[in-house]
TORKOL-4160 file (C-alpha; in steps of 0.2 Angstrom, whole numbers, padded with zeros to 4 digits, m for minus):
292
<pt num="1" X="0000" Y="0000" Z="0000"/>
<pt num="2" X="0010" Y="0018" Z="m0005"/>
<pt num="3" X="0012" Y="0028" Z="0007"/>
<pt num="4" X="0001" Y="0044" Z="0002"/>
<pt num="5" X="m0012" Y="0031" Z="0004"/>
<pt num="6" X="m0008" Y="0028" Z="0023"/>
<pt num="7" X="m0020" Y="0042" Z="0032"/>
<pt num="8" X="m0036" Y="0035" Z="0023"/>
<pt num="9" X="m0033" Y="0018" Z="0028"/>
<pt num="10" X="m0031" Y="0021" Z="0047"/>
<pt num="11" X="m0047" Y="0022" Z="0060"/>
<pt num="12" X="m0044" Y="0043" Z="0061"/>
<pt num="13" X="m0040" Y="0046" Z="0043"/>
<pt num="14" X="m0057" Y="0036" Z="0040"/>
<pt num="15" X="m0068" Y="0045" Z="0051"/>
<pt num="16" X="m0059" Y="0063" Z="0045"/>
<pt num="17" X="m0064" Y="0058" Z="0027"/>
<pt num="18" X="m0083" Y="0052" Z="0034"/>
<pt num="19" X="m0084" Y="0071" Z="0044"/>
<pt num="20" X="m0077" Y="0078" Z="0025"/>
<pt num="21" X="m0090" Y="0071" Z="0016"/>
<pt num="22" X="m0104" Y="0077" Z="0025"/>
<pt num="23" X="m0096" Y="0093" Z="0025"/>
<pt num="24" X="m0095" Y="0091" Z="0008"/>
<pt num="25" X="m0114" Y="0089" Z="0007"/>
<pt num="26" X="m0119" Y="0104" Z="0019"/>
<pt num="27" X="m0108" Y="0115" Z="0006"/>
<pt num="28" X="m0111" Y="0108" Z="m0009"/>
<pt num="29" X="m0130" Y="0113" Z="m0008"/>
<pt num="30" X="m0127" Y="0130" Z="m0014"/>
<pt num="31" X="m0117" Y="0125" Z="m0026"/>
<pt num="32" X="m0127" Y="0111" Z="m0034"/>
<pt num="33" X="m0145" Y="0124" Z="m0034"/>
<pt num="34" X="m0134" Y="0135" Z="m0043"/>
<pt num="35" X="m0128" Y="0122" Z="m0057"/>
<pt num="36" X="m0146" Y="0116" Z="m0058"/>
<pt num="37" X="m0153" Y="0135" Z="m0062"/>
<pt num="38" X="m0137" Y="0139" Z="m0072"/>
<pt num="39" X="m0140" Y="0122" Z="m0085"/>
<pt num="40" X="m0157" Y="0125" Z="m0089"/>
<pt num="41" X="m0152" Y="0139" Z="m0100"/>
<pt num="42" X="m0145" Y="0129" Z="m0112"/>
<pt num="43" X="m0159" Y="0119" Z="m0117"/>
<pt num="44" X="m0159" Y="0099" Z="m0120"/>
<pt num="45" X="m0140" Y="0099" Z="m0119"/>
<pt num="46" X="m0141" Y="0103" Z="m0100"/>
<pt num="47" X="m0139" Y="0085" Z="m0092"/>
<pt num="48" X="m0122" Y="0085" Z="m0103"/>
<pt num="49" X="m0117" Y="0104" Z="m0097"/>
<pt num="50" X="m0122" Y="0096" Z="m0080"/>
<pt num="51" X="m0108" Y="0084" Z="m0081"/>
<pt num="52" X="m0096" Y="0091" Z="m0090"/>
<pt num="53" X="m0096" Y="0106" Z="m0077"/>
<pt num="54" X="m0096" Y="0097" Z="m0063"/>
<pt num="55" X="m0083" Y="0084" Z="m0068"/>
<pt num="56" X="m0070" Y="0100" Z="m0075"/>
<pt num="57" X="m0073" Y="0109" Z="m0058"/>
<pt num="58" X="m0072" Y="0094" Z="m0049"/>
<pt num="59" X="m0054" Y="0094" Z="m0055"/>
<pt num="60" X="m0050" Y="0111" Z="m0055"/>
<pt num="61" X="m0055" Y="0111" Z="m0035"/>
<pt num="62" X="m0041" Y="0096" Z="m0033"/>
<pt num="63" X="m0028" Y="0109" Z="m0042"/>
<pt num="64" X="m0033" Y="0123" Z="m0032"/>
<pt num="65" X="m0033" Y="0114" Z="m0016"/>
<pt num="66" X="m0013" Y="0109" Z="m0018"/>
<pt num="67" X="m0010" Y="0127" Z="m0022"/>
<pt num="68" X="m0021" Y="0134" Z="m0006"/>
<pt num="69" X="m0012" Y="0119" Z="0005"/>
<pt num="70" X="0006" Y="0124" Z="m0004"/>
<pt num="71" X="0004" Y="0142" Z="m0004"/>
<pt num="72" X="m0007" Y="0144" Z="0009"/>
<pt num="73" X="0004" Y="0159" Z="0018"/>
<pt num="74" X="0004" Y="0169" Z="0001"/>
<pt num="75" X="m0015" Y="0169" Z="0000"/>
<pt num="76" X="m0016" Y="0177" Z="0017"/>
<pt num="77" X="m0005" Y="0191" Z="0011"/>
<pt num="78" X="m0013" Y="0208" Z="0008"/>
<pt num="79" X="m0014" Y="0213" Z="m0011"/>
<pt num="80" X="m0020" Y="0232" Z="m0008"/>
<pt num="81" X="m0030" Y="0242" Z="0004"/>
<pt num="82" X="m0043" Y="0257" Z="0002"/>
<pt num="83" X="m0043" Y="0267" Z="0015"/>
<pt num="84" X="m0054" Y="0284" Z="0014"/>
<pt num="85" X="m0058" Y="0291" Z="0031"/>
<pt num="86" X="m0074" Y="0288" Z="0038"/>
<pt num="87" X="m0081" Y="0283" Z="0023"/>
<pt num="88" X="m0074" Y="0265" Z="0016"/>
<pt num="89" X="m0058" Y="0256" Z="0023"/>
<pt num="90" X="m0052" Y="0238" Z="0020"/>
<pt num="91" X="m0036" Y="0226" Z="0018"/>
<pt num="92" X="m0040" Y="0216" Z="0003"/>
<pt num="93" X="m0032" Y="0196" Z="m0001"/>
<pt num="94" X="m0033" Y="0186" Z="m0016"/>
<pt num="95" X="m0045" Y="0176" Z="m0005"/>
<pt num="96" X="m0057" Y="0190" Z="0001"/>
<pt num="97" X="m0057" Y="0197" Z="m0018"/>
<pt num="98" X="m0062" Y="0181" Z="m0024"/>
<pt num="99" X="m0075" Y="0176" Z="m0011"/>
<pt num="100" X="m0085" Y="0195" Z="m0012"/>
<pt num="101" X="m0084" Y="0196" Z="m0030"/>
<pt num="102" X="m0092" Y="0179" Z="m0034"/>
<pt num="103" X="m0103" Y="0185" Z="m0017"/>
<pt num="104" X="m0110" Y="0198" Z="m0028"/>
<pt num="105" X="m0110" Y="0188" Z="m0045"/>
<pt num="106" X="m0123" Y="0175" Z="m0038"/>
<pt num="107" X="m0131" Y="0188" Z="m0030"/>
<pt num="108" X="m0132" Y="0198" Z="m0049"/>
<pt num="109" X="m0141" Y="0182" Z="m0056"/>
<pt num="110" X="m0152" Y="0179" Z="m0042"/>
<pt num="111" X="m0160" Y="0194" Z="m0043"/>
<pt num="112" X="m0161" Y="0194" Z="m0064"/>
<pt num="113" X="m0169" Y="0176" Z="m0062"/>
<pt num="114" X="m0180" Y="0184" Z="m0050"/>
<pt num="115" X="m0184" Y="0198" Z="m0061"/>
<pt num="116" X="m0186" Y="0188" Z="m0076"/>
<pt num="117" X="m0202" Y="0176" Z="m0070"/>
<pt num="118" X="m0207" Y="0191" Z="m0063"/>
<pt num="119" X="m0209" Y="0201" Z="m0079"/>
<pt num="120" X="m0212" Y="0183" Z="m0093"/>
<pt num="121" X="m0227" Y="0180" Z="m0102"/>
<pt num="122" X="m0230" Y="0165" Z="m0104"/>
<pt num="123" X="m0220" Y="0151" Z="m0091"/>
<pt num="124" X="m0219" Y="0137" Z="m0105"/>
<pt num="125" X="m0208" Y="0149" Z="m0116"/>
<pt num="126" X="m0191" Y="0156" Z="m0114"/>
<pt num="127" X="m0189" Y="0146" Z="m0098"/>
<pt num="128" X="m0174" Y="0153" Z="m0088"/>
<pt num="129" X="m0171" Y="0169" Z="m0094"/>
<pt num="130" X="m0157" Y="0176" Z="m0109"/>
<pt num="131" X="m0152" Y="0157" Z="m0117"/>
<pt num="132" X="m0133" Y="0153" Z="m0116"/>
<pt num="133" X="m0121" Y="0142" Z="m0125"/>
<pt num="134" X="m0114" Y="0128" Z="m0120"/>
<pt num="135" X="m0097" Y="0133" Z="m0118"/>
<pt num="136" X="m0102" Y="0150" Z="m0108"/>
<pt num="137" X="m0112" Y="0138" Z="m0097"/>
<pt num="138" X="m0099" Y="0124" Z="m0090"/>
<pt num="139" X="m0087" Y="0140" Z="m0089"/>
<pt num="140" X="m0099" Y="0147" Z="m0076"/>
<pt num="141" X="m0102" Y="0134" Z="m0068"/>
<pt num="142" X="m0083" Y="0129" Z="m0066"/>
<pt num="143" X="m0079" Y="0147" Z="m0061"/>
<pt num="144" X="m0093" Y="0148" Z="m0048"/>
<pt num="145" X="m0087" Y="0129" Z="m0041"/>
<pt num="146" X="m0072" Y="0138" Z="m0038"/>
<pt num="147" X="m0077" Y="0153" Z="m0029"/>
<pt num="148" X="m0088" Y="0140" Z="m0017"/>
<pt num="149" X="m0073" Y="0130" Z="m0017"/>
<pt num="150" X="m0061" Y="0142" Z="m0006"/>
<pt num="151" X="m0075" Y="0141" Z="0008"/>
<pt num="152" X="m0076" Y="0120" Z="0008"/>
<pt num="153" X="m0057" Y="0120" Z="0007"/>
<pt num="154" X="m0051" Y="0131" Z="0021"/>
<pt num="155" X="m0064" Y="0122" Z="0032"/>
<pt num="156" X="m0057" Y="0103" Z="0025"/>
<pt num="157" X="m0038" Y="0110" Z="0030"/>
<pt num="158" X="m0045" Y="0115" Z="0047"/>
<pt num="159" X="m0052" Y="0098" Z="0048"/>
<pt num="160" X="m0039" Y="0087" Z="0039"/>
<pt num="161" X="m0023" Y="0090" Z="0048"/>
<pt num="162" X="m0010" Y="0083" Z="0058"/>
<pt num="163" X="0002" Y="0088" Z="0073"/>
<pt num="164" X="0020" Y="0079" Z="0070"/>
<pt num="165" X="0037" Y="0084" Z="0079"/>
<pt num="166" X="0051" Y="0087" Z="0065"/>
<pt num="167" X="0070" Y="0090" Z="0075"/>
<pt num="168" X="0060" Y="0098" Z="0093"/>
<pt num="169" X="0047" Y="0109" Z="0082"/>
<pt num="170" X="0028" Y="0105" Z="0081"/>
<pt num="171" X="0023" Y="0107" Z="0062"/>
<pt num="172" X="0006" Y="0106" Z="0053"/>
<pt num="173" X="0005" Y="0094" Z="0040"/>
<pt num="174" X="m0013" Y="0093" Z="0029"/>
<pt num="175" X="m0018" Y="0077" Z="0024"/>
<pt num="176" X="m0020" Y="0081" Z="0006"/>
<pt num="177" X="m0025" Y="0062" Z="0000"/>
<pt num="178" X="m0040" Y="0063" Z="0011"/>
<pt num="179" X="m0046" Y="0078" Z="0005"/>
<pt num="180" X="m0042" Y="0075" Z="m0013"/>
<pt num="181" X="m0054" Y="0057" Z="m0011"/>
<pt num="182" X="m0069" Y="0068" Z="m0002"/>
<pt num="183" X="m0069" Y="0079" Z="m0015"/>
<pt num="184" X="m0070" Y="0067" Z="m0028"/>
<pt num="185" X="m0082" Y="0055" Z="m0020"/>
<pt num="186" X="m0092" Y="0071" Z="m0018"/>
<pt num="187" X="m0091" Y="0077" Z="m0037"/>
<pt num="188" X="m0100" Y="0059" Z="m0041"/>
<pt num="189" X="m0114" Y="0063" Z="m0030"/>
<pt num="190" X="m0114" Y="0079" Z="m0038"/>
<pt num="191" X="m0114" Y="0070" Z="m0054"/>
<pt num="192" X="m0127" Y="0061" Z="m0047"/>
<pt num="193" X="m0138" Y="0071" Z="m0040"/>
<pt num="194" X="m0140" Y="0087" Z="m0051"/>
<pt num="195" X="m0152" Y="0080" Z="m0064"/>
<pt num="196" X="m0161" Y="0074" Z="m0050"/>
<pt num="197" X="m0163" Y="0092" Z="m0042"/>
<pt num="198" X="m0166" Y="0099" Z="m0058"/>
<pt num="199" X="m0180" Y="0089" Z="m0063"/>
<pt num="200" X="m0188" Y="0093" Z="m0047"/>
<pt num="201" X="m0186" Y="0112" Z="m0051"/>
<pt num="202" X="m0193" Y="0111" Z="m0068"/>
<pt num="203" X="m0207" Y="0097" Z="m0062"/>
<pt num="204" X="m0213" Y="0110" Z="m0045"/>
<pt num="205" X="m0211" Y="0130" Z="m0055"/>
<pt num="206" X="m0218" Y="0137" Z="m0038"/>
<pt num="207" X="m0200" Y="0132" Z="m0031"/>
<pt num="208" X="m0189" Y="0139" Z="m0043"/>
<pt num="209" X="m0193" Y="0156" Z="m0034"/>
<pt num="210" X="m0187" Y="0147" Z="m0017"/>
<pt num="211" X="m0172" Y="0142" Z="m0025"/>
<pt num="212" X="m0169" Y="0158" Z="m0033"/>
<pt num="213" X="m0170" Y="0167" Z="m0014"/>
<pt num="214" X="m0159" Y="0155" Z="m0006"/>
<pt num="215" X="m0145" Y="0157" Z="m0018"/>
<pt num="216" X="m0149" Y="0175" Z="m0016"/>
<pt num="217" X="m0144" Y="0174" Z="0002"/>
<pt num="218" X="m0130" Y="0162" Z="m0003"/>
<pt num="219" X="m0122" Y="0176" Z="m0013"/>
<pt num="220" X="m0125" Y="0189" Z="0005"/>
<pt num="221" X="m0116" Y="0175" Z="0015"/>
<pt num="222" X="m0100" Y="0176" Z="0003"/>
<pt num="223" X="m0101" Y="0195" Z="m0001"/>
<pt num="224" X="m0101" Y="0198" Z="0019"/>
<pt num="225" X="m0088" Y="0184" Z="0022"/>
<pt num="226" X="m0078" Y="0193" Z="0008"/>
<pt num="227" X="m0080" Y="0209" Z="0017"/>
<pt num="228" X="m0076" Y="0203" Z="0033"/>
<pt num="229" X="m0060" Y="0193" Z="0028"/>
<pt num="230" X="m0053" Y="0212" Z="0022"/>
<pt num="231" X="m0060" Y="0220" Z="0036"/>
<pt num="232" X="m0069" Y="0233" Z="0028"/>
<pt num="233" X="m0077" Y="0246" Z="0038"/>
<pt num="234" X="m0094" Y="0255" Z="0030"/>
<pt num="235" X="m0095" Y="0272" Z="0037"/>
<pt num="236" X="m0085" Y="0267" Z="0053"/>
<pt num="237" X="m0096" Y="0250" Z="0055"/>
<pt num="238" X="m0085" Y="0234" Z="0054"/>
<pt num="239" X="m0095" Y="0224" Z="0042"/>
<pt num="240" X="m0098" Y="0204" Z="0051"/>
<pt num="241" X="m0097" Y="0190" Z="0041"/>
<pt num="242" X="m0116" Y="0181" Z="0040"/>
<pt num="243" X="m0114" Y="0165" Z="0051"/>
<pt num="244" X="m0116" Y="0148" Z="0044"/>
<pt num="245" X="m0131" Y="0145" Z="0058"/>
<pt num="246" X="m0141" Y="0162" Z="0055"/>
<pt num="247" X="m0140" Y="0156" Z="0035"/>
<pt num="248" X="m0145" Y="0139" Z="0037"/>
<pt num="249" X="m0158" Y="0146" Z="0049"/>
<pt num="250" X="m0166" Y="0157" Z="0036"/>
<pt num="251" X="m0165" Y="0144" Z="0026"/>
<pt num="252" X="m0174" Y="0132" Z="0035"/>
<pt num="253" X="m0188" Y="0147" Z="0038"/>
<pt num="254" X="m0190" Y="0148" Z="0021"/>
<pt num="255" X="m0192" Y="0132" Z="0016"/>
<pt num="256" X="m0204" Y="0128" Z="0030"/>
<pt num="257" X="m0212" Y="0146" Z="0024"/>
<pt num="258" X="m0215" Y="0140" Z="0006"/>
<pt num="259" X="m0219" Y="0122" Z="0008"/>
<pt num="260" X="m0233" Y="0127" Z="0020"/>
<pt num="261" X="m0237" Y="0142" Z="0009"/>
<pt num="262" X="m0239" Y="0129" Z="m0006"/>
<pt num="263" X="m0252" Y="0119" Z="0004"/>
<pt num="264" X="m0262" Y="0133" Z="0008"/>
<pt num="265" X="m0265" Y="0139" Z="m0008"/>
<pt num="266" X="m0269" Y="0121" Z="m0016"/>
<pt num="267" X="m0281" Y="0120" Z="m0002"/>
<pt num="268" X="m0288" Y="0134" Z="m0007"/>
<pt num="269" X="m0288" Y="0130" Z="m0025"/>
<pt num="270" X="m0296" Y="0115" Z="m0023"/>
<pt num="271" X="m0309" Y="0122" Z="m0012"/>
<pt num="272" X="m0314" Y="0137" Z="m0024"/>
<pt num="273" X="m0314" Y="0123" Z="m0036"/>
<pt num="274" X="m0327" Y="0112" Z="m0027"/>
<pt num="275" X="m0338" Y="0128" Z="m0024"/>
<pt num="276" X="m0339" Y="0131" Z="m0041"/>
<pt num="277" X="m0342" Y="0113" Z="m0045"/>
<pt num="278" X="m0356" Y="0114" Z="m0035"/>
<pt num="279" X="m0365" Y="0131" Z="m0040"/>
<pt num="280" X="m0364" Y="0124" Z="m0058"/>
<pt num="281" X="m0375" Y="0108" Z="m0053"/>
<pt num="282" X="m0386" Y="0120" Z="m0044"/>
<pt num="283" X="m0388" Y="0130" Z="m0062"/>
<pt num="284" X="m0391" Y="0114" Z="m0071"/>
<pt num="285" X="m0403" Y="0106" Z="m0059"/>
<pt num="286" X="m0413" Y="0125" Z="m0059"/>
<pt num="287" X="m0411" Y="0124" Z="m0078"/>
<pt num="288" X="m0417" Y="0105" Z="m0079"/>
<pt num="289" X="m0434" Y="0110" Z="m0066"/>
<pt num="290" X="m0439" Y="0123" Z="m0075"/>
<pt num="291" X="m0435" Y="0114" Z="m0094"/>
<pt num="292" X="m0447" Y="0102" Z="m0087"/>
C-alpha cells in the first residue's frame, strides 16, 4: 500500500474523510441549486453541461486545493487596501477578492432570475431567462465551483490536519490524499444528484422562486464573508461576516415558509374549485326543473 495512501486507511484518517464528506454535502448545496438553475439555459444539452461542469470543476478544486495547501501563507498576504476616512476602509487578499466578487456575481443572477419570472409572459416559453451556449455555461459553472470551493477548502484543511514533531518543532502537516478522495467522492454525487434536483425544479415552478432566494442569500453570506476577511469598515461600521447557523436558519424558515405556503394555496384552489363545481349543478338542476 503507497504511502500517500496511509492516512485514509487508518481508524482517524477514516472517520476525518466520513466528517469531510458530510461537510461536503452541507456545502455543496449552494453549489449544486446553482448548477441546476445555471444548466437550464442551455436547453436539451443541460444534463451534458451538468456533467461536463461538474466533472471540469471537480478537478480544477483538486488543483486549487494543492495550491491553497502549498501556498497557503501567500494567499493570506494583503494585495491592496482602500482606505478613505470615515467613509470606506479595507485590507483586501486574493481570498477576500475572490469570495466577495463571486458573493456579488450569484447575487447579480439571483436577482435577474427573480426579475425575469417576474416580468415573462407565458411560463412554457423562454424558460430561464437570456439562453446561453454551452461553452459560456460549463465555464460558469466551473468558475462559480471555484469561488464555493475556497469556503469547503479552508474548512477541510481545518479539519484534515495533523500535529507531528520534526527536529523539537511541532509542524502542521494537511492530509491532502483525504481531501483529494472527499472531493472526488463528492463530485460523483454531484454527478449524481444534479439532474435529480433539476428535474424537481422544472417538475414544481412554484420552487424555482425558493431556490432563486436561497441562492440570493448564498451570494449575501459570501459578499459579507468577503468583506469581513478584508476587514472593511462602511462608514465606521466593521462589516460581520453572516454565520453559517443564522444562513441555514433562514433557510430552513423559508423552506418551512413555502412548503406550508404551497399547501395553503392548493387548499384553497381545490376548495374554490369544489364551490364552483357545486353552484354549476345548482344551475343545471334550476335549468333542468324549470325545462321540465
Amino acid at each position: 500500500m503507497p504511502e500517500i495512501f496511509g492516512d485514509l486507511f487508518t481508524l482517524s484518517g477514516f472517520m476525518t474523510f466520513l466528517m469531510l464528506l458530510l461537510l461536503q454535502a452541507v456545502l455543496g448545496f449552494d453549489n449544486l441549486l446553482y448548477i441546476a438553475i445555471e444548466s437550464k439555459r442551455v436547453g436539451e444539452k443541460a444534463p451534458m453541461v451538468r456533467r461536463w461542469g461538474i466533472g471540469l470543476a471537480m478537478l480544477f478544486r483538486i488543483v486549487l486545493l494543492i495550491i491553497i495547501v502549498s501556498l497557503f501563507g501567500v494567499l493570506a498576504e494583503p494585495l491592496f487596501s482602500i482606505g478613505i476616512p470615515r467613509v470606506l476602509d479595507g485590507e483586501f487578499t486574493l481570498q477576500s477578492l475572490v469570495t466577495l466578487l463571486g458573493g456579488g456575481f450569484i447575487i447579480y443572477t439571483a436577482v435577474k432570475e427573480i426579475t425575469h419570472l417576474l416580468t415573462v409572459d407565458e411560463f412554457g416559453h423562454k424558460e430561464g431567462g437570456d439562453k446561453k451556449s454551452v461553452t459560456q455555461a460549463i465555464l460558469l459553472i466551473v468558475a462559480m465551483n471555484l469561488v464555493f470551493s475556497f469556503d469547503s477548502i479552508l474548512s477541510a484543511m481545518a479539519i484534515a490536519n495533523v500535529k507531528e514533531t520534526v527536529d523539537g518543532v511541532v509542524e502542521t502537516r494537511y492530509q491532502l490524499t483525504i481531501m483529494t478522495v472527499a472531493i472526488l467522492a463528492s463530485g460523483i454525487a454531484m454527478m449524481l444528484m444534479a439532474d435529480y434536483v433539476a428535474e424537481f425544479i422544472r417538475r414544481n415552478r412554484m420552487y424555482e422562486v425558493l431556490g432563486l432566494f436561497i441562492l440570493f442569500l448564498v451570494g449575501v453570506l459570501l459578499v459579507t464573508e468577503g468583506a469581513h476577511l478584508a476587514h472593511m469598515h462602511i462608514f465606521t461600521f466593521p462589516i460581520d461576516a453572516m454565520s453559517k447557523s443564522s444562513f441555514y436558519l433562514v433557510v430552513g424558515v423559508l423552506v418551512i415558509t413555502d412548503i406550508i405556503s404551497t399547501n395553503f394555496q392548493r387548499r384553497l384552489w381545490a376548495q374554490r374549485e369544489a364551490e364552483l363545481l357545486k353552484m354549476r349543478n345548482l344551475e343545471e338542476a334550476a335549468k333542468y326543473r324549470n325545462d321540465g
